[in-house]
N, C-alpha and C positions, 0 to 999 in steps of 0.2 A: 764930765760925769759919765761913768758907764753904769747901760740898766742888764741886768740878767735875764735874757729871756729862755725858757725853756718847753720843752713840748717830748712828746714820746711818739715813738712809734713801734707796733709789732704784727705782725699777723700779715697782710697783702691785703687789705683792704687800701694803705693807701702805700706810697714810695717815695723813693729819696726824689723825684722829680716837687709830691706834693711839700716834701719837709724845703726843696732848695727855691721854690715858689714863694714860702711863707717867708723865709729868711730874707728875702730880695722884697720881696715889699715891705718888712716890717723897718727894712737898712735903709730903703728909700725913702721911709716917710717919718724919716725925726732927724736930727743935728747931730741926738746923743749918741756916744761909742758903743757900739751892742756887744756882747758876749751872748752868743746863742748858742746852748748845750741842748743837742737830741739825745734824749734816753730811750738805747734800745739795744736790745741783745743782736738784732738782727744784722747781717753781715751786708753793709752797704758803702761799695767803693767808687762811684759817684757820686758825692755828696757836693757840695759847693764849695772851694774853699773856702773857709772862714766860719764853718760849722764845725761845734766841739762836740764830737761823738765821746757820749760816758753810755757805761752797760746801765742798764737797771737797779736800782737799791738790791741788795742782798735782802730776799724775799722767803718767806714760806712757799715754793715754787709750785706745790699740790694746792694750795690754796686757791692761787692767782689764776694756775690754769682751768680751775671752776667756776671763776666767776671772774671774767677778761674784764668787765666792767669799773673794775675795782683797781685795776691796775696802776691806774689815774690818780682819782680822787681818793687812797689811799695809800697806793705804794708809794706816790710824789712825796707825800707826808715824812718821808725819813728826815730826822734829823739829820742827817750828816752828807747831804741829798748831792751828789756829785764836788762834794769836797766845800759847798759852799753855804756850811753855818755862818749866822750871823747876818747872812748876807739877803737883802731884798730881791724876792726873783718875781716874773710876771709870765705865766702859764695861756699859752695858745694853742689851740686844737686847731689841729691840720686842713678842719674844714671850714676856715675863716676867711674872707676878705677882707684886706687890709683898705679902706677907703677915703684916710682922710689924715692928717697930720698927725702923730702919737704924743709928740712933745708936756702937752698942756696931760695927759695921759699919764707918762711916765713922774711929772711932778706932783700925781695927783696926792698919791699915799704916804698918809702920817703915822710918825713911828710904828709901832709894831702890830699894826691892823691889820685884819684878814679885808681883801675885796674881791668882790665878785659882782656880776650880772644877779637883777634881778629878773629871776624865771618867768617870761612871758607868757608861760601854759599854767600858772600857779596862781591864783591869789593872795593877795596877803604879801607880806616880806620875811616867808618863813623859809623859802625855799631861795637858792643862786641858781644860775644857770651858767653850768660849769665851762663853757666853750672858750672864756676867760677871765681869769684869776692873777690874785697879786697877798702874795706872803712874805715871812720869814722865814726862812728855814733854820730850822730847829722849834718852834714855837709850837707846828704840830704833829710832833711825834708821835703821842699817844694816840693819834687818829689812825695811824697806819697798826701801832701795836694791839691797837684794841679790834682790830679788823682782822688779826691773823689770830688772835688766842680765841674771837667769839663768832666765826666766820658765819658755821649755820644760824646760827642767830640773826646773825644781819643779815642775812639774805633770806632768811624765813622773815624779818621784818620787812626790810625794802625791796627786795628784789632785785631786779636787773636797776633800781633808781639810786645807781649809787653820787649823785652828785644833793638826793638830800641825803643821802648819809654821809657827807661833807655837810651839807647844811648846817644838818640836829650837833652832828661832834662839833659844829665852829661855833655855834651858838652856846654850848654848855662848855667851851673854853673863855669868850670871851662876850659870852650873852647875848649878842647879838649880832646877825648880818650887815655891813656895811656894802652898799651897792655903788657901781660906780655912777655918774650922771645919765639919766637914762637917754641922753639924744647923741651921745657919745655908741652907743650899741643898739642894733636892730638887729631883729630876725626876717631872713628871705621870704621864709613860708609865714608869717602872720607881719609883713612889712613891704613886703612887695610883691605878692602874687594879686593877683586882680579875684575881687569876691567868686567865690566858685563857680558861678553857672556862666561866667565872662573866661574860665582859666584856658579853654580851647581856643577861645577868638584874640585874647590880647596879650601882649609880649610884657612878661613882669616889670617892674616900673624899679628906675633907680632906689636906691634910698634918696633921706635928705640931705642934703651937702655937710651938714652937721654931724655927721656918720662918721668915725673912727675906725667901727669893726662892724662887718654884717659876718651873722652867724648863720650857718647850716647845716644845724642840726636834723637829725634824723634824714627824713626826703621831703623833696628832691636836694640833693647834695650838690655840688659844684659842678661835676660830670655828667649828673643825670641835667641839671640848667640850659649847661652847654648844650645839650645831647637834643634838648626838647622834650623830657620825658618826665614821670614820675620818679621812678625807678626801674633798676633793671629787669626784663622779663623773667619769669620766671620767683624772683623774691618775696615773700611775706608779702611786703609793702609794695608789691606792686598792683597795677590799678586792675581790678576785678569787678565782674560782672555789674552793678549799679555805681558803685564806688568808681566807675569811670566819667563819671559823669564830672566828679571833683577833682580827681585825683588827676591832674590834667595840669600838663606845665608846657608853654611855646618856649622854642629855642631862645636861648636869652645873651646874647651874642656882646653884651654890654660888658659883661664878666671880665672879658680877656683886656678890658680896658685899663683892670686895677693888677693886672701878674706883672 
């Protein structure tokens, strides 16, 4: 059996070092034959062998460049998404840990069901949390074409949220979210930071052995983990005047256990 997996990358936030990290653990830890396709316009000649570099879908390029968020959770949506309608693919963001066997993972999805994480910062099962996903390609077309004809609109709706604007479109395709098992996925920052007024004295805590993918989302990110920190000085999101008090992560040196 070969599974499709696929992932993007553009800007410098991350690099062909994070894309051939993901590649190498996702290859290590299943039996099955992988096709990994990076989408990205971006010019990168160390890649790993055995990474299928495709450009990006043919895009409304004014669009995308306004709302980078979207590039994702809508531009992926092309039908014809690196030549492989028809075909079941399984979507990784670059700021993943691969932690645990995929096999039982890859067998999961029945015919033409969208799946996703259900969103840990969300109530309810209205929302996915996009860090990883599993489609059809060609099934959601209309999600990408209805994002470039009504673009202020959805960002007058959702904002920079564009993974529930995957949500709201998967659910008025096929009514509802379909999640994967939730001891298969955890989040770093609400799964293993120590409660906040403990985050300066104790070293984040593994996941559970049952872990497939720990996701890290927003901050602290993989590097900031590594690093011991929140995020980088300087940034939004980094820790400020009271907000230091939480905003507090110890080197977490466990990480380089799973590249």
């Amino acid at each position: 059996m070969k599974v499709n997996i696929i992932t993007i990358l553009w800007g410098n936030k991350y690099s062909e070092s994070d894309v051939n990290k993901l590649f190498s653990m996702i290859t290590r830890n299943t039996k099955f034959d992988v096709n990994f396709y990076l989408f990205s316009n971006n010019s990168l000649p160390d890649l790993a062998e055995g990474v299928i570099k495709k450009p990006e879908p043919a895009n409304n390029s004014h669009v995308y460049s306004d709302s980078l968020n979207y590039r994702k959770e809508a531009g992926l949506c092309d039908d014809q998404l690196g030549g492989l309608s028809g075909e079941r693919v399984f979507f990784f963001d670059l700021d993943v840990l691969i932690t645990g066997n995929l096999d039982d993972f890859f067998d999961y999805p029945d015919g033409d069901n969208f799946y996703i994480i259900n969103d840990w910062n969300t109530r309810g099962n209205h929302v996915g949390q996009a860090s990883c996903y599993s489609f059809v390609v060609g099934k959601l077309g209309q999600i990408k074409d209805y994002f470039e004809a009504n673009s202020e609109s959805v960002i007058n709706n959702f904002g920079t949220a564009s993974q529930e604007y995957l949500s709201d479109q998967v659910k008025k395709l096929f009514g509802s979210l379909n999640f994967w098992p939730e001891e298969w996925f955890k989040s770093f920052k609400f799964h293993c930071l120590p409660v906040w007024f403990l985050r300066k004295f104790i070293v984040p805590a593994k996941p559970p052995a049952s872990t497939k993918v720990l996701a890290f989302h927003g901050h602290p990110d993989i590097e900031d983990a590594l690093m011991g920190r929140w995020a980088p000085n300087g940034l939004k999101k980094s820790a400020r005047g009271w907000k230091k008090i939480y905003k507090q992560c110890r080197k977490t040196d466990w990480i380089k256990e799973f590249f």
